[in-house]
N, C-alpha and C positions, 0 to 999 in steps of 0.2 A: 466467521461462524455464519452457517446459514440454514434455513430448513431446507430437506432433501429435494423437495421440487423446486427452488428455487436458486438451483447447481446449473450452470452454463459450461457447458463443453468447452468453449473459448476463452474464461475463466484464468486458466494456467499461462495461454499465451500473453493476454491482457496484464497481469502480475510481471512475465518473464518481459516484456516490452518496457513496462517502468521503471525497472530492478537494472536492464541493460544501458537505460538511458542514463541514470543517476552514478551508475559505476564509467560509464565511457565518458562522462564529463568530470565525474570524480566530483560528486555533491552529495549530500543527504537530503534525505525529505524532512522537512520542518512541522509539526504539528499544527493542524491548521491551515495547511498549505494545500493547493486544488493544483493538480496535475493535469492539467490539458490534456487532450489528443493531441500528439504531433506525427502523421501521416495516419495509416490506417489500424485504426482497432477492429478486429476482427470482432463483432458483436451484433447480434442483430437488435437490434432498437435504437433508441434517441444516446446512449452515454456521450457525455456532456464533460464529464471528467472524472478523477477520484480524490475524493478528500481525504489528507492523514488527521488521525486523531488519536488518542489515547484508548488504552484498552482497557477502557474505565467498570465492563464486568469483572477485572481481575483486581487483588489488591494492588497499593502502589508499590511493592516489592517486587513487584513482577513486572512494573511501567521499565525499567530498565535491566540490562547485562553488562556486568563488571567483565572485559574480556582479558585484560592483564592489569596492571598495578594501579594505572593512571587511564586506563580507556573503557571508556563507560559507552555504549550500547543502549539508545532508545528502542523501545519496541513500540511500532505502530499498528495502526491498523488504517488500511486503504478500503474508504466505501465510495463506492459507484453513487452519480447522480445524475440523475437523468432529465 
């Protein structure tokens, strides 16, 4: 969630770089956990890394997804620090 000016174009790649790395190594992200750069983020400024945290404006019914019987689905949220 962000205010409309404060949408980056590179945004979507920065997301699809993280999401690619975690799935080709076959990890999850852990809450709390700070995601390095590892080669080039397409970004212009300082980003430093991104932290996952909980999506603590939502209720906690919503912190997770039941996807079948026994697999449960954290939902995160990755923010930029700079």
């Amino acid at each position: 969630m962000m205010k409309e000016h404060q949408f980056n174009d590179r945004l979507p790649a920065i997301l699809d770089q993280a999401a690619r790395e975690r799935i080709e190594n076959d990890e999850q992200v852990l809450r709390g956990e700070c995601i390095g750069k590892h080669g080039h983020i397409p970004v212009p400024g300082e980003l430093v890394a991104l932290y996952a945290t909980l999506p603590v404006y939502y209720p906690e019914t919503l912190w997770t997804f039941r996807h079948e019987e026994d697999a449960k689905i954290a939902i995160v949220w990755l923010l930029p620090i700079k």
